[in-house]
N, C-alpha and C positions, 0 to 999 in steps of 0.2 A: 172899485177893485174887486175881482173875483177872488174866491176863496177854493179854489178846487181840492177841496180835500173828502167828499162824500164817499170817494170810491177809491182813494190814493193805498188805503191799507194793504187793500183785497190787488191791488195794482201791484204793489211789489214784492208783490207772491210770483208774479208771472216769471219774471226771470228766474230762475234757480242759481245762477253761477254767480250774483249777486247777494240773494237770501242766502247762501251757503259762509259768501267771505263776510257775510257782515255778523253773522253768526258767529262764526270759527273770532274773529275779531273782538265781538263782544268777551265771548269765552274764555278769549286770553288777555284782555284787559282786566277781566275781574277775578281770575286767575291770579293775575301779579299782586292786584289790589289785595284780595283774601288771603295769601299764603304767604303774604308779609306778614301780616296782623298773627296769624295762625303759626307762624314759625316763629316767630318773637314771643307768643306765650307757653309752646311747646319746648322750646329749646330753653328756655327759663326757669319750669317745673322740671324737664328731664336732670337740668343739674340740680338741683334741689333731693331728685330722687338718688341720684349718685351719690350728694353729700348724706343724704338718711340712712343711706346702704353702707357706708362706711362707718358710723356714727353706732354706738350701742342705745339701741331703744329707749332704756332708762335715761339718756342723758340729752335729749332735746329739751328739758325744760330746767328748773331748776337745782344746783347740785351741793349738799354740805357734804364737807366734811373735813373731821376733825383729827388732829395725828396727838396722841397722850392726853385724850383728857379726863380731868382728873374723874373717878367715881361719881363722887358727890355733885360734876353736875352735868351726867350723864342723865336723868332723866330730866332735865328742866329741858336741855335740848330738844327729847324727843318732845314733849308736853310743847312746847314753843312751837317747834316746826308743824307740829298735828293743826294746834290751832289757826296758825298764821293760812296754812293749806287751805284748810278748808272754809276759812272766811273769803279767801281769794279765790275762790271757785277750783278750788283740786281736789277732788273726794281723797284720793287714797293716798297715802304715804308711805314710803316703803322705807323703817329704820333700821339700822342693824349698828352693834357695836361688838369690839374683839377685840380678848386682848393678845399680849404680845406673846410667842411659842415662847414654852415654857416646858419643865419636866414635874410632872405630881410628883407629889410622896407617898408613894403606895407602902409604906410601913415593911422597906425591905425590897418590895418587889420593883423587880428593873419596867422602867415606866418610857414609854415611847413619848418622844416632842407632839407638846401639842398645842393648841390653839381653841382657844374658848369661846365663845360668840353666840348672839341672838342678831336674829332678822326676821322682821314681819314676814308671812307666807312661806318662810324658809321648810320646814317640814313638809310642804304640799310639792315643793319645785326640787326632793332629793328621792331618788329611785331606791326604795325599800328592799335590803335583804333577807333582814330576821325583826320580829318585834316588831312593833308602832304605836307603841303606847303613847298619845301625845303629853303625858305629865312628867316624860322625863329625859333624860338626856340621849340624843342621837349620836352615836359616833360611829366613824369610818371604818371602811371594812380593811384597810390596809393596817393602822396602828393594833384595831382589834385581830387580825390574824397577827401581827409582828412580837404583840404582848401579851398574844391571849386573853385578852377581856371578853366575858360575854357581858349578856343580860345580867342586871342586879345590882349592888349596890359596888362604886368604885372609890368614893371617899368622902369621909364623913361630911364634907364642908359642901356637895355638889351633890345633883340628885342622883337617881340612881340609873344605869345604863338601861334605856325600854328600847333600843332602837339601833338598825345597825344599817345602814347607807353604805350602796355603792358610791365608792368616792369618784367626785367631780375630773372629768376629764377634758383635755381640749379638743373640740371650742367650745368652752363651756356654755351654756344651754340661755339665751338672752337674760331671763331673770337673774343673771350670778354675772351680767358682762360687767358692771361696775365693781365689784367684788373682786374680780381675781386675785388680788394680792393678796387677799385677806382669806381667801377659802380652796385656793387650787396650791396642792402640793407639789410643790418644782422639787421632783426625784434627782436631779442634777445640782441642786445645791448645797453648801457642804454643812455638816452637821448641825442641825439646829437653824438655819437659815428659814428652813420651811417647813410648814407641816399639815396636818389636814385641820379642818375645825370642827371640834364636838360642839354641837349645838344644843343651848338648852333652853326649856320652854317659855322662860320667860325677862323681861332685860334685868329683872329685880334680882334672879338669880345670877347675872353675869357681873352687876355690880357688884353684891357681896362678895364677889371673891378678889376687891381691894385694891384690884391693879389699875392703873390708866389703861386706857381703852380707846381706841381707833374708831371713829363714829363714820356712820354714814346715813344720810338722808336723801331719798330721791322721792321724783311725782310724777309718777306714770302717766302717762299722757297718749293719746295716739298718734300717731308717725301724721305729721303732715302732707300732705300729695302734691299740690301748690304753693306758690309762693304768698298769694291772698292768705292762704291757712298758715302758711308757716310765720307770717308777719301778723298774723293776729295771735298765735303762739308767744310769738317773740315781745309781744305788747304785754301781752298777759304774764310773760315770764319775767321781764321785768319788773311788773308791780307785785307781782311775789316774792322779787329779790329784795326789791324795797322794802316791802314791810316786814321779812326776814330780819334782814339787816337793823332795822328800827328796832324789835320786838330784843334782837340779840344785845342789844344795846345798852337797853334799857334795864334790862336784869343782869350785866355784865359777863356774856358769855360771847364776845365778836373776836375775843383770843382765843377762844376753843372751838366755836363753829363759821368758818368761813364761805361768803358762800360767793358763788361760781357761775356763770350761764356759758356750759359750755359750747353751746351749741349755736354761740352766737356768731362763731368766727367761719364755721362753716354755710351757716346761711349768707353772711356778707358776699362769701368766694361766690356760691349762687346766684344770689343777685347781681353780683360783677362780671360772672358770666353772660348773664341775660343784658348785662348794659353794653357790652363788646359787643355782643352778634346787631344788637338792635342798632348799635352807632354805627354797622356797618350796614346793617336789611337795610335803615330810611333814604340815602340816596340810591343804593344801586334802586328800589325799588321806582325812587319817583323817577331815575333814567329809563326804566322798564316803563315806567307809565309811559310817559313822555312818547318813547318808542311806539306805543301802543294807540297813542292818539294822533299822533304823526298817522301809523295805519289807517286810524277812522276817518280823519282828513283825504289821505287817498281815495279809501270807500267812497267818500264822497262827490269829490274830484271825477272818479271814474263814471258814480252814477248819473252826474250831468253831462258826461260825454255821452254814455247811452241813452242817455233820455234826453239829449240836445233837440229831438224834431219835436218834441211834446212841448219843451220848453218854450222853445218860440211857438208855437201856435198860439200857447198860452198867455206867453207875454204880451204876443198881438194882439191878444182879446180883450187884456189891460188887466192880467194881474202882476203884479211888483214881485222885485225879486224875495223879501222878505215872505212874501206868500208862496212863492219856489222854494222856499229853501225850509217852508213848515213841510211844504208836500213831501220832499226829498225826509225831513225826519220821519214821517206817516209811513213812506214806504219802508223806509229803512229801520226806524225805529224797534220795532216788532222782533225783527232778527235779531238786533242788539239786543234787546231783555231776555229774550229766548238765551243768548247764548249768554249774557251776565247770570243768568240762574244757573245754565251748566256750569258754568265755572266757577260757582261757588259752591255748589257742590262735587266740582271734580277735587277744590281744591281740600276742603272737608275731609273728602274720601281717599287719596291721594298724601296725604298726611304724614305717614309712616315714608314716606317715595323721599321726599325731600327736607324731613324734619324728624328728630329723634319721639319714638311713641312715648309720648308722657299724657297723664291728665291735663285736661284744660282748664281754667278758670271757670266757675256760671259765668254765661251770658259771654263769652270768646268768640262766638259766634255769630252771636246779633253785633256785637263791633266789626267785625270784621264783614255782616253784610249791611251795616252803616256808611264802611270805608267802600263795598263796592257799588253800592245806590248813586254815593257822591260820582264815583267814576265813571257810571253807566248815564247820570245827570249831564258831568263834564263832557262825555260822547256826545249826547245829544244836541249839545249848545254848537259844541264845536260842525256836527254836522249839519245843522243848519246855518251856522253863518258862512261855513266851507261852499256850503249850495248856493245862500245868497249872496255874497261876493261873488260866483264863479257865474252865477246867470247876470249879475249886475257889469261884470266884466264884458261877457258874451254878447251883452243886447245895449248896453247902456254908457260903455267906459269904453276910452280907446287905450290900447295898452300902451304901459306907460315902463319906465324901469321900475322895476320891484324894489331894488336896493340900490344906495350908493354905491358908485366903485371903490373906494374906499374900505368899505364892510368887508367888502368879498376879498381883499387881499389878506386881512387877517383872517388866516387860519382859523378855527376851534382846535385845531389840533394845541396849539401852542401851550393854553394858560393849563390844558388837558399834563401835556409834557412837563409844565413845572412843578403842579400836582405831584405826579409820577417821580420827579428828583427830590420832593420834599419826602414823598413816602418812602422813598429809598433811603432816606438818612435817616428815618424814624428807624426803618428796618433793620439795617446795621447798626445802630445803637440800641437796640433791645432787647441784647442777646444778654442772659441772665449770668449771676456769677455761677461758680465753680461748687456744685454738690444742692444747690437748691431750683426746684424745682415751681415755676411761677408763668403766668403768658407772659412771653418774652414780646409778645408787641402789639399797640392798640388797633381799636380799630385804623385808625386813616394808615398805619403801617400794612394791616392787612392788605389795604386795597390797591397795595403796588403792580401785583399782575392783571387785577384788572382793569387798572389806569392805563397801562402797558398796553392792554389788549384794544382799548379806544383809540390808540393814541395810532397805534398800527391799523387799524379799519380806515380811521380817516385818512391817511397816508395810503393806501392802498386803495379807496375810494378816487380820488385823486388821480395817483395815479393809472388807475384807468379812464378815466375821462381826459386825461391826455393822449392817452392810447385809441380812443376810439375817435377823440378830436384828429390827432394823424392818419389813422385809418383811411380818410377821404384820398388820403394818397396812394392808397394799396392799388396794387392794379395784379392782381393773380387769374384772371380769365381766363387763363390754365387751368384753373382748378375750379368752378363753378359753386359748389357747394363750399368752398372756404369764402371766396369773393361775396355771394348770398348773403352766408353767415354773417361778413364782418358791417357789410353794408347796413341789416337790420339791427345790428347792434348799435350804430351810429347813430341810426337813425332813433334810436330807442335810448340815449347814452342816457337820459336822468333816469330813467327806470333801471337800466342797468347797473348805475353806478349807485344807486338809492337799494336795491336786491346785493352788491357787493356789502355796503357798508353794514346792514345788518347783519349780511351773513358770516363777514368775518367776527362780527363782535360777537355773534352764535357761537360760532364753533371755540373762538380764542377761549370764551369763558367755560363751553365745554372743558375744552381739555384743561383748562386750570381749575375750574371745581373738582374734576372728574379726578386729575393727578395728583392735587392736594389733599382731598380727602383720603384718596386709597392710601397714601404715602404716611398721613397723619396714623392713620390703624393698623399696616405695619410696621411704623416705628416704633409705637407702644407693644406689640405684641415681642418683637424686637428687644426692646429694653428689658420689659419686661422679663423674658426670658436671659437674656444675658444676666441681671443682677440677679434674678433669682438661681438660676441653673435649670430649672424645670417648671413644668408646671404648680407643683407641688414641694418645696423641701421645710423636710423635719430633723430637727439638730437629734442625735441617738447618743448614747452613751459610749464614752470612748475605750471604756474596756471589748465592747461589740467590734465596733470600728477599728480598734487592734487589732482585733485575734482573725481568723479565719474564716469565723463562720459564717456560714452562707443566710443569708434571707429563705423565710418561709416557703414554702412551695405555691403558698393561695398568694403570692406579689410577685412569679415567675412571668417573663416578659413585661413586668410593669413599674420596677424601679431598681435604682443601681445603688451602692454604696459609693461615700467620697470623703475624703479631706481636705480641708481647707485651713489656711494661714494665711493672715494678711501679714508680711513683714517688710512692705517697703517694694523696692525692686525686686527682693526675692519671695513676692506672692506665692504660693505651691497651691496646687488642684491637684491632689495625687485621686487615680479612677482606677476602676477595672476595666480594661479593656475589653473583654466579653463580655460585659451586661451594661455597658456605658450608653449604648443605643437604646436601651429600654426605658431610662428615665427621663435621661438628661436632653434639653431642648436645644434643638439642632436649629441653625441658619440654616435656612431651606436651600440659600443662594452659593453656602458652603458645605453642607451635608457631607458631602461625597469626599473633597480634601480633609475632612474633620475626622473623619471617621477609618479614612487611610492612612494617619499616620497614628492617632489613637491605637486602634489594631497593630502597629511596629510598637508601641509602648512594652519596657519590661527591661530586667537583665541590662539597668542604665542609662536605658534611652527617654529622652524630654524634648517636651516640646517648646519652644520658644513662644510666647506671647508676645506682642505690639512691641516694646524696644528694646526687650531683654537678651542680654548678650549671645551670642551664639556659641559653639567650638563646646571649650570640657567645662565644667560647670560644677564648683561646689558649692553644696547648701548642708547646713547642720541637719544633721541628723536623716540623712541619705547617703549612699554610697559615693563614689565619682561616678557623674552622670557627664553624658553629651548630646546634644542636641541633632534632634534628625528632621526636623523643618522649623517652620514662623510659621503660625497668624496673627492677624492681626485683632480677632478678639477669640474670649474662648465662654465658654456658658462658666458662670460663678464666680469668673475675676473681672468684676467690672472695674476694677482701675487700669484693665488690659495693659500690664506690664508682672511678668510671673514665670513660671515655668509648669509645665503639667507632666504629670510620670504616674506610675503605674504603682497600686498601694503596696503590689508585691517588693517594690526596692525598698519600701519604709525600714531605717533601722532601729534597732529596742531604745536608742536613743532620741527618737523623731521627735522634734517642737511640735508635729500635727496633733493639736489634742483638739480637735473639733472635727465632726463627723457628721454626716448628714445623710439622710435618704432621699434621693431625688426622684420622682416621678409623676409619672404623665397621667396619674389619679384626679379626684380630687380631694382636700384637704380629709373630711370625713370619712371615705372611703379607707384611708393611707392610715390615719390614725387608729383605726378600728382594727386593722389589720395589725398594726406593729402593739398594739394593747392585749391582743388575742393573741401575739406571738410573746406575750412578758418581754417586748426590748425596750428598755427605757427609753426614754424621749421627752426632750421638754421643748418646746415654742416651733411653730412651725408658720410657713409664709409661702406665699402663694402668687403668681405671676399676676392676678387678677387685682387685687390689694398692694401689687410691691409698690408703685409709683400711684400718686396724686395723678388720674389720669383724665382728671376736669380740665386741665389746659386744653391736652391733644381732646378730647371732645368740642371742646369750644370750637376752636383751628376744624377740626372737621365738620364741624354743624356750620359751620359759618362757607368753608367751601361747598359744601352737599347743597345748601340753600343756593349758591352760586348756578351750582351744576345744574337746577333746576330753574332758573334764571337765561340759562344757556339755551335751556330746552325749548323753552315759551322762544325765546328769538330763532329758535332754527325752525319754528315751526312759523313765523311771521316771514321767517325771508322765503320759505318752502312757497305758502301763500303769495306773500307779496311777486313771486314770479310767475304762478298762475294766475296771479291778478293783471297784472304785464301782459301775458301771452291775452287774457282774455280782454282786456281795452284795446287791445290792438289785433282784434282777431278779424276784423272787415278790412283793416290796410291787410295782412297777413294773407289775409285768404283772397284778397283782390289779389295782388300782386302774385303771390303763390301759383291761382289758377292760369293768368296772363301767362306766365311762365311755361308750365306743362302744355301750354297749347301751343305753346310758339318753339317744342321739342324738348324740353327739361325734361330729363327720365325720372319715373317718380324716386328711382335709389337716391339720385343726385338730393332730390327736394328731402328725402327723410335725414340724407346724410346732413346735409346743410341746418336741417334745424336741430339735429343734434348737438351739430360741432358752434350752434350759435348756444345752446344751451349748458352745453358743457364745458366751454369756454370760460361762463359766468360761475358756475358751479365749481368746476375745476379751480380758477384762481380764490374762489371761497376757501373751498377746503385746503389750498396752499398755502397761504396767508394764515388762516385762523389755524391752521393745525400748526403748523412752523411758530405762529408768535405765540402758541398756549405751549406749547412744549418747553422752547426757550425760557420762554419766563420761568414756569415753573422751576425749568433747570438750574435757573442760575438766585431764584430767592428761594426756594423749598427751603433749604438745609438753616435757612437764616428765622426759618418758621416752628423749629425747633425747641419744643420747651423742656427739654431734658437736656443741652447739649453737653453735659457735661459726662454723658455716659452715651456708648459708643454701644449701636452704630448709629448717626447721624440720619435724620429723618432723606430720605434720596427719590429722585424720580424713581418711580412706579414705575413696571412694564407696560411699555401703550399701544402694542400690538392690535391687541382689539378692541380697543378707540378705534386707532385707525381704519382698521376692516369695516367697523359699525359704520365710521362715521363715509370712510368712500360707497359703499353699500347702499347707506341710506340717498348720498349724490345723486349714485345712478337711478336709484330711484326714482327722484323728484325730475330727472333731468329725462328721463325714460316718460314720465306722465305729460309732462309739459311737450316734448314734441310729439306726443299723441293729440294730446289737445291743439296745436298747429298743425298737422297734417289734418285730421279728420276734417278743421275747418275748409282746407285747402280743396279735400277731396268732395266734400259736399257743396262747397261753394257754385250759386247760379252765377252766373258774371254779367248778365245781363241788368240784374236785379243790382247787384254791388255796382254797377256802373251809375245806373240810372239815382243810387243811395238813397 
């Protein structure tokens, strides 16, 4: 047995339109392979990063704290918690205790509410007025301007005033985010509810003054980036709760100091996240493999058709097919590693394209080019046994049936369809209840459109191979370039209908990643705004929100004033109608109606919301109103049923005692503003923060992945039909040439291989755009993890999908009959005769 493989490497270099597909081939098998692996640790840490970004700093590890307790064992606490920290690897402890607002006895003089407290670092983390003495007491600048206290001694029992702090505003500054209750003065609360807190220097002083005392202990930690780091966090946080617990036990203080890991219920949702997209990334990917090795088989397939005269000589000379089918990996093989390294690092680089930017795990990378070695390995086996089967057939085997008849009457489409009805009942059962917000459905529910999208390729595969099986009966010799066209397509039907079958599965899952995902980002953006009203809203005080007065001139064009009441069916949004446009968040898709009948607002007139009665209209504490349109939702009444009027109809009897600044700031900005304008304000919420929007991230990372899943297969069927035009380009260009000489006009011969190319392209892009659209249409809304707040996640505008996606057709379908003409036209026929 000869071994020809000395010279086989540098041999399949000669072709280029071989070295190019087998390249392009490698690259997007390990493409899928890597950006599986690469999208399941990115979309994994991305929610993780989401949950950290919701989460106050101090509270990813572990959390005391205590509500009354008593003095006396106010320090054993702190002394417990110091020690237990730092045995268990936690340098720092952050304690703080405070008691409950209260009025001194200043011996006659009238005494402002106050609140008493120590906490480690607290003097370093408050913005100095006057004084800084650290030996004595810090108090706010509001009680000291309201009561006159300066610097110096304030009662005999406390030290004396060295310090005077800008008091704490929202959002308060990360080291004080656990805190709030205890150190941010809610100005909206009534007498004594709230107040600022004098801090003094140290917890011995805050004991002696007798009271129970609200404790807190935290251990700063740094933010995790991963889930590797956050689960080693969470390991660790737990052994520190442990021996918390143990230690609190032990000296009888597990009634006063309780502890907490709050941060455990957010990383779960993280990692459940990451278990969703992955239950969903591991078939479609091995379907994508699969696909991709089906290609490398082709490669194969086609390379023994071109190298059929080399074959035999060789065989002749007495090498075996299994030594054909090493040659065939030699020459081929090259291209493939080439393009398995592009595509692991396209997929690397490419990252951000199809998976949310997060940190990656160490070593993400070396798995993922472990996962594409295996599949660049799997390429090779396959292409060799692809060669040696296919020479062992050619020289050695007489063809025989491939398959039983039997096999071939079952469908794949079938068990594909039941699939598809099971996912659909998953679908429709897991729609969440009413006001909570949770994935409404797992993965195998996910993957009804794209079960959908299979089930239609195959059906559509199909049926064109019946189509082109009838064809032999066309007889249009009227038309030359139609009859051409349909004849080489018949002649070409498994190429054809193997370039269908991927292509519709390309596009269908285009358009359903492509329409899911955009749908999922404006639905939250959507909600969003609905529940919130704006980008931005801060509750003000309602004596402001009564009276007339206008907002500062430095928040002109940038937010509105409004009232709100929730009471049932008679919700009220009472606006201004002249500056309503400035804060408040408009549905893009209804702006122009929202803001015409707003503008009619005044002098009685209301607007109806979702099913709130129309005509005359009484509500307490407004005049007789009547109605002069409906929508169906409006910004700030998300139970969309209400009515909206103009603040000018409010009467001195109005139930509106809630008032709010809405606008299109952001939080900081809006806050600094209405604190430099003295208007009171407490608690403010933000469209970014309003909803848990880790579902809809999921739902879109998990389509986006799809979308780029689509792209790898539009870019194999692109290929796979200049793989067609080029195995078949000496029939082509024989026949082509015979043609032109025996009077074919060449118009005729360009039209004709157009109309055979676009034929194939065109029912691609029919099929897979029609079944991704559909689908999406009719499960989007069921994909919904909010649905309990309107509006309803909906198909997206596909306008330019569609453009893109006919665009890039004409494209492929524009290169492919260049590449058959050119052959035709350079074609010797003397040579193609003689083959």
């Amino acid at each position: 047995m000869q071994l020809p493989w000395r010279t086989s490497a540098r041999t399949g270099l000669s072709s280029g339109s071989s070295v190019v597909v087998a390249a392009v081939t490698g690259l997007l098998l390990a493409f899928v392979a890597a950006s599986a692996v690469l999208c399941a640790v990115s979309t994994g840490n991305a929610a993780l990063s989401y949950q950290v970004g919701r989460s106050c700093p101090q509270s990813l590890a572990v959390a005391v704290n205590g509500i009354a307790t008593p003095p006396e064992l106010v320090g054993k606490v702190a002394q417990d918690a110091r020690e237990v920290a730092a045995r268990q690897g936690f340098p720092q402890t952050l304690f703080g205790a405070y008691t409950r607002t209260y009025r001194l006895d200043l011996g006659g003089r009238p005494s402002p509410w106050l609140r008493f407290g120590f906490r480690d670092e607290a003097t370093s983390n408050l913005s100095l007025v006057r004084g800084g003495a650290p030996n004595g007491m810090w108090l706010a600048q509001s009680p000291s301007q309201d009561a006159h206290i300066g610097l110096g001694p304030l009662s005999p029992q406390l030290p004396p005033v060295t310090a005077i702090y800008s008091d704490l505003d929202e959002p308060v500054p990360p080291f004080w985010c656990t805190e709030v209750s205890s150190v941010f003065y809610n100005r909206q609360a009534p007498d004594g509810g709230s107040s600022t807190t004098a801090f003094l220097p140290t917890l011995d002083d805050v004991v002696k003054i007798g009271q129970r005392l609200d404790t807190s202990a935290r251990f700063p930690v740094a933010a995790p980036k991963t889930l590797a780091e956050a689960r080693d966090l969470e390991a660790r946080s737990e052994r520190l709760a442990d021996a918390l617990r143990a230690k609190f036990a032990a000296d009888g203080l597990t009634g006063v100091a309780p502890v907490r890991l709050p941060f455990a219920s957010a990383l779960a949702e993280a990692e459940k996240a990451q278990a969703n997209i992955v239950a969903f990334v591991l078939p479609l990917t091995a379907i994508s493999l699969l696909v991709g090795l089906v290609g490398v088989g082709a490669v194969a397939a086609q390379w023994c058709q071109r190298r059929q005269p080399v074959l035999r000589v060789l065989w002749a000379r007495g090498s075996a097919p299994i030594s054909l089918g090493a040659k065939a990996l030699l020459e081929l093989g090259g291209p493939l590693l080439v393009g398995a390294i592009a595509g692991l690092v396209a997929a690397r680089t490419a990252l951000p394209w199809y998976a949310p930017v997060a940190e990656l795990d160490p070593g993400t990378t070396v798995w993922a080019g472990l996962v594409v070695l295996g599949a660049v390995l799997a390429a090779a086996a396959l292409v060799t046994l692809t060669a040696t089967w296919r020479t062992h057939r050619m020289f050695q085997a007489q063809a025989r049936r491939r398959m039983p008849r039997v096999l071939k009457l079952i469908p794949f489409e079938l068990p594909v369809a039941v699939a598809a009805a099971f996912s659909w009942l998953r679908l429709t059962a897991a729609t969440p209840k009413t006001g909570v917000v949770t994935v409404p459905v797992d993965a195998f529910a996910l993957a009804f459109p794209v079960l959908v999208v299979v089930v239609i390729a195959g059906i559509a595969a199909r049926l064109g191979r019946l189509l082109l099986a009838w064809s032999h009966r066309l007889s249009v010799w009227s038309l030359p370039s139609v009859q051409l066209a349909v004849r080489r397509l018949a002649a070409a039907s498994t190429a054809a209908t193997g370039v269908v079958l991927v292509g519709v599965l390309a596009v269908g899952t285009l358009a359903v990643g492509d329409s899911v995902s955009r749908a999922e980002q404006n639905a939250l953006a959507s909600k969003s705004g609905t529940l919130i009203g704006a980008t931005t809203s801060v509750q003000i005080s309602t004596t402001f929100g009564q009276s007339s007065a206008q907002l500062p001139s430095t928040m002109d064009g940038r937010a509105t004033v409004v009232g709100v009441v929730d009471r049932g069916v008679h919700n009220m949004v009472a606006v201004d109608p002249a500056t309503f446009a400035n804060g408040a968040w408009l549905d893009p898709d209804r702006r122009t109606e929202l803001l015409d009948l707003v503008g009619k607002l005044g002098h009685g007139a209301a607007i109806a919301v979702g099913g709130a009665p129309t005509g005359a209209v009484s509500v307490p504490g407004f005049g007789p109103l009547h109605t002069i349109g409906r929508l169906p939702i409006f910004p700030g009444m998300p139970d969309n049923a209400g009515y909206v009027t103009a603040r000018s109809d409010i009467t001195s009897a109005s139930e509106i005692n809630s008032f709010f600044v809405w606008s299109g700031v952001d939080a900081d900005t809006l806050l600094g503003q209405l604190s430099a304008a003295h208007i009171d304000h407490i608690g403010y919420q933000t469209a970014a923060q309003a909803l848990d929007a880790l579902p809809f991230y999921t739902v879109g990372w998990t389509f986006g992945y799809i979308e780029s899943v689509g792209a790898l297969l539009a870019v194999i069927a692109a290929a796979s039909l200049l793989l067609a035009v080029g195995a078949r380009r000496k029939q082509t260009a024989l026949s082509g040439a015979l043609a032109t000489r025996m009077g074919l006009r060449p118009t005729t011969l360009i039209v004709s291989h157009l109309l055979e190319f676009g034929a194939v392209a065109g029912a691609v892009l029919l099929a897979g755009m029609t079944v991704g659209l559909v689908t999406v249409a009719v499960s989007v809304a069921r994909l919904d993890p909010a649905p309990w707040l309107r509006p309803l996640v909906a198909l997206p505008d596909s306008v330019t999908f569609v453009l893109i996606a006919v665009v890039t057709g004409l494209a492929v379908v524009a290169v492919a009959g260049l590449i058959a003409v050119r052959g035709v036209r350079t074609a010797r026929v003397g040579e193609l005769i003689r083959g």
